[in-house]
Structures are given as structure tokens and as C-alpha cells.
N, C-alpha and C positions, 0 to 999 in steps of 0.2 A: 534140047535147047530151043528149038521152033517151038514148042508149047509154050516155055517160058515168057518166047518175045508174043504169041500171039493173045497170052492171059494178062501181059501187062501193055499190050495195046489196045483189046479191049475195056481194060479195068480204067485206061486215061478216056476213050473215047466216052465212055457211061461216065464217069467224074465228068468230062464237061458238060455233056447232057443235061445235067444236074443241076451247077452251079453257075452254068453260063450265062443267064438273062434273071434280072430280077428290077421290078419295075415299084418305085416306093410309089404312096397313094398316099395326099395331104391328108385326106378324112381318115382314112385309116391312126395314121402316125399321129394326126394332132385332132380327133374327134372334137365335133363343139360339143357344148354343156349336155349333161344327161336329158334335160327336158326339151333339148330339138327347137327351143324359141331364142330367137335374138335380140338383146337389149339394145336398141337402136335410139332412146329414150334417157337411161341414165351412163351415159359416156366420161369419162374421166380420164384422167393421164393414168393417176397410183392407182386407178382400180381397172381398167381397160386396157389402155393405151401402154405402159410398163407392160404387165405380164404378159403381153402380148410380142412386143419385143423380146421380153426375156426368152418367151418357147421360140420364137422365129429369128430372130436377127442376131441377138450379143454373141454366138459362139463366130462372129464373125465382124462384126462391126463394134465389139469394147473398146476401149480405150488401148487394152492391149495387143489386140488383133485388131487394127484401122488401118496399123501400115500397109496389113496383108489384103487389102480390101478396101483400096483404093483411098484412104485416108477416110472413110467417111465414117464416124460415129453417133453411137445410137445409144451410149450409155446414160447421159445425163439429159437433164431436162432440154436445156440451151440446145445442146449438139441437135437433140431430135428437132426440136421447134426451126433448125435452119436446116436438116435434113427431111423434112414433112412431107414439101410435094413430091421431092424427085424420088422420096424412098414412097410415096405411093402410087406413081406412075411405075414403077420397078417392079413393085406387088403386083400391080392388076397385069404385067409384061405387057408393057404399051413398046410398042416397034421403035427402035434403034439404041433402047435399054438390056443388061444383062437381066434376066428373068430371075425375079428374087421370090423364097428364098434359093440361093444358087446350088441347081444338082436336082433339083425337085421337078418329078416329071407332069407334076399336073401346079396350077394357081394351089393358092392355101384358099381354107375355106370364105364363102361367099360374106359369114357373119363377122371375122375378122376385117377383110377391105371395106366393109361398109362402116363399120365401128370408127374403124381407122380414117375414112372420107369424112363421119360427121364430126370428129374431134378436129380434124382438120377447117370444114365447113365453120364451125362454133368459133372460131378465132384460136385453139391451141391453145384453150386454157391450163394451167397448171395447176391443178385442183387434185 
């Protein structure tokens, strides 16, 4: 019976070993483009600015998940163009904001908040 209890309190103490720390990496999870250059140049909503939401924000900020998430959405054009600055002060984790995206333990990468600043800088065209 002491075997028993000492093979299944080694077998939990190696299971946490194991499973217990795991640390996510934005370059990892969301790599930029295959060619490593950033288009800081041709910026746009549908072609930048969208799928860039879509990989980082909507599973959290749609229209149907907004209550869960402080009412703020990011699915529509409108919504983002009055959600702009404060969801780019959030990205870059400017102090006294929740660090977005929320649970990520480093910034996303450098070529997204920059994309994101000049769309913003441009006036938030809708293009």
C-alpha cells in the first residue's frame, strides 16, 4: 500500500513539473510576414488595420463579446475609428491601462503597433 501512495505521489509531483509554467510569445503565436519587412507605406483599414483586429482583438471585443470586455468594440469600422487611441495606448501597455492583447505575456509585435499608429496618424481613413 506505501508503494502505491509513494508511485502516485511521485507520478503528481512529475505531472506538475511538467505542465506547471508555460509562458505564450506574440512572435511566436502571431509571426509577421515571411519576408521580416514592414509595410509602414501602404496602410489601410480592409487590408491592415481589419485583419489585424481580427488575429488580435475580435475574440474579445465583437459585437458579441463587448459586454465581456468592458463594452468596447472593434468589429465595425465606426466602433474602431472611436475605439483608436485608447485601443492603441492598450497595445503599446501605456500605465494605468489593461495590457492588450489581454493574458499575453510580452507586446504583439513591433510591425503591427506601428501600422496601427500610422492609420491612426493618417486621419483613420476607411479605405
Amino acid at each position: 500500500m506505501k508503494r502505491i501512495w509513494f508511485f502516485l505521489i511521485g507520478v503528481l509531483i512529475l505531472g506538475t513539473c511538467f505542465t506547471s509554467c508555460y509562458y505564450d510569445n506574440m512572435e511566436t503565436l502571431y509571426p509577421p510576414a515571411l519576408n521580416n519587412t514592414c509595410d509602414t507605406v501602404n496602410v489601410t483599414y480592409s487590408g491592415t488595420i481589419k485583419p489585424f483586429l481580427n488575429t488580435y482583438c475580435l475574440g474579445c471585443h465583437s459585437n458579441a463579446n463587448a459586454p465581456f470586455a468592458k463594452n468596447i468594440k472593434l468589429q465595425d469600422y465606426a466602433d474602431v475609428v472611436t475605439n483608436a487611441d485608447q485601443s492603441l495606448k492598450a497595445i503599446n501597455w501605456s500605465p494605468g491601462l489593461l495590457p492588450m492583447p489581454q493574458g499575453a505575456s510580452t507586446k504583439m509585435d513591433n510591425c503591427s503597433i506601428n501600422q496601427f499608429r500610422i492609420w491612426i496618424k493618417n486621419g483613420k481613413p476607411n479605405n
